[in-house]
C-alpha positions as CSV (number, residue, x, y, z in Angstrom):
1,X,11.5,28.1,13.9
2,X,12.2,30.5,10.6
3,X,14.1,28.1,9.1
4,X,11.9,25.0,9.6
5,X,8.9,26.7,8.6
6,X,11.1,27.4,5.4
7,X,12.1,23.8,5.2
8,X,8.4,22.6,5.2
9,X,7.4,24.9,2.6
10,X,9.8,23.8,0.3
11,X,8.7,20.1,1.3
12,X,5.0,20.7,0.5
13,X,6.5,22.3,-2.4
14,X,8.0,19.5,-3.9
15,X,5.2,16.9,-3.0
16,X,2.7,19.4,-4.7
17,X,5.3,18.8,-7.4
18,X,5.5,15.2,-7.2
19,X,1.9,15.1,-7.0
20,X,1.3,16.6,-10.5
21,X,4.5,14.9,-12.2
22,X,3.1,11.4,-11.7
23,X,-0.9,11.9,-12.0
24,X,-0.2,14.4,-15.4
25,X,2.3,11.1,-16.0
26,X,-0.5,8.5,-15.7
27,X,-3.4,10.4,-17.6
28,X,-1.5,10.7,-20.6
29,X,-0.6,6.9,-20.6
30,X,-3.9,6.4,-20.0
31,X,-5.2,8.6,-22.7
32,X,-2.6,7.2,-25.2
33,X,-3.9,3.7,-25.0
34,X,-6.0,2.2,-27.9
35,X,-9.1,1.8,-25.8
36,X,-12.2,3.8,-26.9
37,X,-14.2,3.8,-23.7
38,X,-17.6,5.5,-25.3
39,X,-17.3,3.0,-28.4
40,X,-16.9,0.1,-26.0
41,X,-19.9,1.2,-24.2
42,X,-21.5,1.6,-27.0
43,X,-20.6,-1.5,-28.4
44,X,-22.0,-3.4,-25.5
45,X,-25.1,-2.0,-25.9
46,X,-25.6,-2.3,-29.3
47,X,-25.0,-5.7,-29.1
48,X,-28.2,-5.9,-26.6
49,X,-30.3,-5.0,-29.7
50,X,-30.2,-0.5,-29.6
51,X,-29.6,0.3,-32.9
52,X,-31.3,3.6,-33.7
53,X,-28.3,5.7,-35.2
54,X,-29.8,8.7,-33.4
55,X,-30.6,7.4,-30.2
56,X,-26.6,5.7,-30.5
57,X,-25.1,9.4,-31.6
58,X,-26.6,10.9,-28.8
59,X,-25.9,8.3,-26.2
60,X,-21.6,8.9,-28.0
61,X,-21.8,12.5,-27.1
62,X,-23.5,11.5,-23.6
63,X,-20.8,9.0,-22.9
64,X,-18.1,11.2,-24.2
65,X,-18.8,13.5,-22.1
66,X,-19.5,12.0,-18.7
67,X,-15.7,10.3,-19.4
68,X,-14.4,14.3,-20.0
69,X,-13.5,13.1,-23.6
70,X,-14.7,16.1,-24.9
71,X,-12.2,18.3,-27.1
72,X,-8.8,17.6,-27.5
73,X,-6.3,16.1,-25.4
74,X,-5.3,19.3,-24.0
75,X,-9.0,20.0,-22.9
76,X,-9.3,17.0,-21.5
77,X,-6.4,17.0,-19.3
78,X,-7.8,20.5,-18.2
79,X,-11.2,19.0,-17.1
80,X,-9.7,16.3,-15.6
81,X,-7.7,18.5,-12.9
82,X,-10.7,20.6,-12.4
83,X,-12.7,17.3,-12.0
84,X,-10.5,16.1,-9.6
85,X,-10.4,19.0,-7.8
86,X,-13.5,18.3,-6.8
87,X,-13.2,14.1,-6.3
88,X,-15.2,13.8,-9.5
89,X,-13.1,10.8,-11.1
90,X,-15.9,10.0,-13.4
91,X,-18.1,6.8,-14.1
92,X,-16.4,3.5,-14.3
93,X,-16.5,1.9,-17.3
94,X,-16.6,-1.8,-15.8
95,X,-19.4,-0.5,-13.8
96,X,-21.2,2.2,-15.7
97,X,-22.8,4.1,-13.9
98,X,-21.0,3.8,-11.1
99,X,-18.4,6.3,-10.0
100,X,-14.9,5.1,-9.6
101,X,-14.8,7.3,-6.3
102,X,-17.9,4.9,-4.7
103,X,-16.2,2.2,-6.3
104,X,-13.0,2.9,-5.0
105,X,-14.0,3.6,-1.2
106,X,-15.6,0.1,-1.5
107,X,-12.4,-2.0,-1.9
108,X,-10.1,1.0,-0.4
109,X,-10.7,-0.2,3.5
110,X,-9.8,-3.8,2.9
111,X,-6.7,-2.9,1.5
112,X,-5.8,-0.4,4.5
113,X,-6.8,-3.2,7.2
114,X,-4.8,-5.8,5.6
115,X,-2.2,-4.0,5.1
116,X,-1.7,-1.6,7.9
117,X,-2.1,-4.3,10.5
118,X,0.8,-6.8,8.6
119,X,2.7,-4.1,7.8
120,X,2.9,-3.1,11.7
121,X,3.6,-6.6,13.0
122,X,6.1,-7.5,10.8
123,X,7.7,-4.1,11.8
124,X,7.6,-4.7,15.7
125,X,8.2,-8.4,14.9
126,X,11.4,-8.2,12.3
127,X,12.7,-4.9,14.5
128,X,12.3,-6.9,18.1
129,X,14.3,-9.9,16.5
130,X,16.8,-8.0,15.2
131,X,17.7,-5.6,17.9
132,X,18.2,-8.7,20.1
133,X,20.0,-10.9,17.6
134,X,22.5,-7.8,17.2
135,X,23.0,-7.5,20.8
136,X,23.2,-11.3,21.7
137,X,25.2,-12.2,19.1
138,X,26.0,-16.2,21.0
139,X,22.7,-16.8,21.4
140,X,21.6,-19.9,19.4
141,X,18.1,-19.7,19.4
142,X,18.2,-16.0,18.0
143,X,20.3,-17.2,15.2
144,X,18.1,-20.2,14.7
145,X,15.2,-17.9,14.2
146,X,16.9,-15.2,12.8
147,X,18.1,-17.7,10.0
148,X,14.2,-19.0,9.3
149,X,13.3,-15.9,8.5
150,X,16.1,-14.4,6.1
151,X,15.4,-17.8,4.5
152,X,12.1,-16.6,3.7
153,X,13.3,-13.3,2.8
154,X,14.0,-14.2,-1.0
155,X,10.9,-16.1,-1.6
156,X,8.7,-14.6,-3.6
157,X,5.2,-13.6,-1.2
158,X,3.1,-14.8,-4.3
159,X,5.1,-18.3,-3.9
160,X,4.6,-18.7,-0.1
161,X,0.7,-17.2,-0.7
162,X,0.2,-20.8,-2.4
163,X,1.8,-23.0,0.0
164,X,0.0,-21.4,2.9
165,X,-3.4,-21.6,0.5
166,X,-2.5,-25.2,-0.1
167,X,-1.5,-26.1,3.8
168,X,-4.0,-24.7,5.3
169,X,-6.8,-24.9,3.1
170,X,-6.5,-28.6,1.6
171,X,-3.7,-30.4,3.4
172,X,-5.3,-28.8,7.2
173,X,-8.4,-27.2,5.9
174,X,-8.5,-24.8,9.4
175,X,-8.7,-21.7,7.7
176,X,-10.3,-19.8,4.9
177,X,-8.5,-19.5,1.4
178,X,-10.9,-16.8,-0.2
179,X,-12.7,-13.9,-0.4
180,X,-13.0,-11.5,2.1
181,X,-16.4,-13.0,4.6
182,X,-18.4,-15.9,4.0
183,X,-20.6,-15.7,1.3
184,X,-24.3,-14.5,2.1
185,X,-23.0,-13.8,5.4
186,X,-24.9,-10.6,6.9
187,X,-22.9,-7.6,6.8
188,X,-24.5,-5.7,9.6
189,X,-21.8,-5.4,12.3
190,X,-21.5,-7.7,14.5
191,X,-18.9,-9.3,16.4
192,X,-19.3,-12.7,14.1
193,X,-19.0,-10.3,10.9
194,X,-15.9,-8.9,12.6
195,X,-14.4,-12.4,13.4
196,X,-15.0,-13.7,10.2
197,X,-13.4,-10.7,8.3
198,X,-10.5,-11.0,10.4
199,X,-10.3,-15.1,9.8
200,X,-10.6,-14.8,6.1
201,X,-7.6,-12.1,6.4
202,X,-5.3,-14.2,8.7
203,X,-3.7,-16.0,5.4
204,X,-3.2,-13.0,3.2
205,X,-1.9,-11.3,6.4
206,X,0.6,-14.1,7.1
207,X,2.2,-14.3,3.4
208,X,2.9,-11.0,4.0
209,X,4.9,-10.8,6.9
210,X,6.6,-13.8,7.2
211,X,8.1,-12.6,4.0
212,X,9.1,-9.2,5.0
213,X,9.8,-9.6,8.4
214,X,13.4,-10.6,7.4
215,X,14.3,-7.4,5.9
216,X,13.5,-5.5,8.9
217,X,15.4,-8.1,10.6
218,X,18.4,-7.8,8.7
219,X,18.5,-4.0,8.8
220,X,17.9,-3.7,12.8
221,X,20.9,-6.0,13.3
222,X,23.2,-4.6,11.2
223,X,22.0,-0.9,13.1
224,X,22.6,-2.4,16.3
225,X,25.9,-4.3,15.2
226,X,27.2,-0.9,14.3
227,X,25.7,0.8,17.3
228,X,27.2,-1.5,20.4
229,X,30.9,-0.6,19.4
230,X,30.2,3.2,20.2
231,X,31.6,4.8,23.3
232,X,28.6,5.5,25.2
233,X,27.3,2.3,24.9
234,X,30.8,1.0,26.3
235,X,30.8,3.7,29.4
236,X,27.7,1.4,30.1
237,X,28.0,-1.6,30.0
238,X,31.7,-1.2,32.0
239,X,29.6,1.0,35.0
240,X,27.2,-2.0,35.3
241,X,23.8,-0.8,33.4
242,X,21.9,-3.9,33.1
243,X,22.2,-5.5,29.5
244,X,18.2,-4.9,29.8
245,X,18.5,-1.0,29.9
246,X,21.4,-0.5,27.5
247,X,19.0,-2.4,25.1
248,X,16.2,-0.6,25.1
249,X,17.3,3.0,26.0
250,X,20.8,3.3,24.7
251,X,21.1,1.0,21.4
252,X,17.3,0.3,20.1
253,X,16.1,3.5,20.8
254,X,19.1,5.3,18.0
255,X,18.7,2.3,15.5
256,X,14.8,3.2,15.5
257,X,15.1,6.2,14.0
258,X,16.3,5.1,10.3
259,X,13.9,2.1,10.9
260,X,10.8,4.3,11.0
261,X,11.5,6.0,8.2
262,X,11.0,2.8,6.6
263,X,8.0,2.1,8.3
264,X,6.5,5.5,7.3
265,X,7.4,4.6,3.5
266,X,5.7,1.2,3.8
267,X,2.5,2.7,5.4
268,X,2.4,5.1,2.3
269,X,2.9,2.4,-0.3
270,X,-0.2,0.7,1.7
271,X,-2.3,2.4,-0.8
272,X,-0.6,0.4,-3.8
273,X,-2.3,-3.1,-2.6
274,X,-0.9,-6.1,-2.8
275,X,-1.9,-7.4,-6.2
276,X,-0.6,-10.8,-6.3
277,X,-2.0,-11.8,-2.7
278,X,-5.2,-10.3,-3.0
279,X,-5.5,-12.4,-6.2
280,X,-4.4,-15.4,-5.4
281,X,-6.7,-15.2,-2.0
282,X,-9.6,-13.3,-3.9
283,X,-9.4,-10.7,-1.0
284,X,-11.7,-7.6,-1.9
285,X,-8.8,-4.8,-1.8
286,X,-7.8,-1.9,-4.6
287,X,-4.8,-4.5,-5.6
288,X,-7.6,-6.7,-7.3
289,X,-9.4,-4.0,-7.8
290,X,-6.9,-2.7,-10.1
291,X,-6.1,-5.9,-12.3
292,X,-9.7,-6.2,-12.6
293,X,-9.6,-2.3,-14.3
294,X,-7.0,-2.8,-16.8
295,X,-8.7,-6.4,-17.9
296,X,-12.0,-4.5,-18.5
297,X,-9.9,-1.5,-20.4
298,X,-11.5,0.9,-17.5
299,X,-8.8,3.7,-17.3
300,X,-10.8,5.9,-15.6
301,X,-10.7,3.6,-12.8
302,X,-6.7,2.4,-13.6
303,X,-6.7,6.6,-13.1
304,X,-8.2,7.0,-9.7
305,X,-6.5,4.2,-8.2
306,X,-2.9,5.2,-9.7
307,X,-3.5,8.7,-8.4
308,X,-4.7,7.3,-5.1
309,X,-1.5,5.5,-5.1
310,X,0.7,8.8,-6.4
311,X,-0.6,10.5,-3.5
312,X,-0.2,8.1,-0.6
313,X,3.7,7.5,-1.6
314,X,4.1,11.2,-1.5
315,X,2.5,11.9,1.2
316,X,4.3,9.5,2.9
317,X,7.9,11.2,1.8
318,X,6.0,14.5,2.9
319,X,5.5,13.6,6.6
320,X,8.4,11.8,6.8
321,X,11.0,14.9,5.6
322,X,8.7,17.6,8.0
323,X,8.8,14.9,10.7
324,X,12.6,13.8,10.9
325,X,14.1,16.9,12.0
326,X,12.1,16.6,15.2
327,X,12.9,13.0,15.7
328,X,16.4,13.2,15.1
329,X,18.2,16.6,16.5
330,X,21.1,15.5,14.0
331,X,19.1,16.5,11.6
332,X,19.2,19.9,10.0
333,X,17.1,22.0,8.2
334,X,19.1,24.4,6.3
């Protein structure tokens, strides 16, 4: 128990590490950019008819201040941690005065649905495929579908995002091609809210995973491939344990254990978005979110939702190293 409590310290360590690396990475690529935020602001308004000098020099030291812009880079990096500390990401610039936090949480749960839930099928779905198609290796119909989707594997989900948009939105016009609910629908909950969220994100949804369900495909089969030549799985099937059984307790149940580790990677990366799909189906998530940030030269917001992403990767690695040692005996922790 020493020894693992040692292990994850070092762990937490290391993501605490990571942590700072990338964020102290992005702030000063950020910073380094040729966007003025406070003269942009200011430029704005000025254009709207303010002109008073002194009204404009103290609405500079305002702004510059409310973007911790104050003092030199060095200072500035220093109030941002102590900001962040606290969730304090500043105003948006985009949406001044808005802060990027409120902003953030807004799109942030349209992200996590639409991922998490096509992230989790295609798991079950690419996994179930393949840990049959590596055990039934004669079966034609698991090679038939097994085939259709490593097929799909290589096409780009920004390519296949079009031809469902044009399918089913022009050529069969069954399902919706954008946004994330009917406009001027009410947005008190209701089960008609809740269907229509979840019909506006069956095409998004569907780009994604019948791209990526071949790669889990691919690598259950190969696992399983590898796995029915061992001994044990042998001693089996020659005493007569049904084909069933030897499945699902002896062969899946080993190749699962390097497949959730993937799964626990993908779930951390949920926090990236899907840029391309949410923009190509207007869905409401931090992937649009953030292309809409760098257009408007908002870094502050660019900042929150890089850090956002930072941390959920990390986190990610961080449950799954503390995690796999009790999964997987094999594992050891010295």
């Amino acid at each position: 128990m020493t020894s693992y409590l040692i292990f994850v310290l070092k762990r937490f360590g290391q993501f605490l590490l990571v942590v700072f690396l990338g964020v102290t990475i992005t702030f000063f690529v950020t910073h380094l950019t040729p966007i003025d935020p406070v003269e942009e602001s200011i430029g704005a308004i000025t254009q709207m008819g303010q002109s008073d000098p002194n009204a404009i020099e103290l609405m500079r030291k305002s702004l510059r201040e409310l973007y911790g812009l104050e003092g030199s880079i060095w200072q500035q990096y220093l109030n941002f941690w102590l900001r962040l500390a606290t969730g304090d990401l500043g105003p948006s610039l985009s949406a001044f005065p808005t802060p990027v936090s409120t902003i953030i949480l807004r799109s942030l749960p349209w992200t996590i649905g639409l991922m998490t839930v096509s992230t989790l099928i295609t798991f079950v779905l690419g996994n179930a495929i393949g840990a049959l198609a590596g055990y039934y290796r004669k079966n034609m119909v698991l090679k038939g579908v097994s085939l259709v989707f490593i097929a799909l594997l290589p096409i780009p989900y920004y390519i296949l995002a079009f031809v469902l948009l044009i399918v089913f939105g022009y050529l069969w016009p069954v399902l919706p091609i954008t946004g994330g609910y009917e406009m001027n629908a009410n947005l008190d909950l209701s089960f008609a809210l809740v269907l229509d969220i979840l019909e506006h994100s069956i095409l998004p949804a569907l780009s994604l995973i019948l791209v990526g369900a071949g790669s889990w495909l691919i690598g259950m089969r190969a696992l399983v491939s590898n796995i029915i030549t061992d001994d044990y799985v042998t001693f089996a099937e020659l005493g007569g344990v049904p084909k069933n059984k030897i499945l699902r307790s002896y062969i899946a149940r080993n190749a699962m254990v390097p497949q959730f580790t993937g799964l626990a990677m993908s779930l951390g990366a949920i926090f990236n978005g899907t840029v391309i799909t949410e923009i190509v189906f207007g869905y409401p998530g931090i992937g649009n979110l953030l292309i809409e940030a760098v257009h408007a030269g908002d870094y502050s917001l660019v900042l929150g939702l890089s850090a956002l992403s930072i941390v959920g990767v990390a986190a990610a690695v961080f449950i799954i190293d503390v995690l796999s040692p009790l999964i997987d005996p094999r594992i050891k922790v010295e």
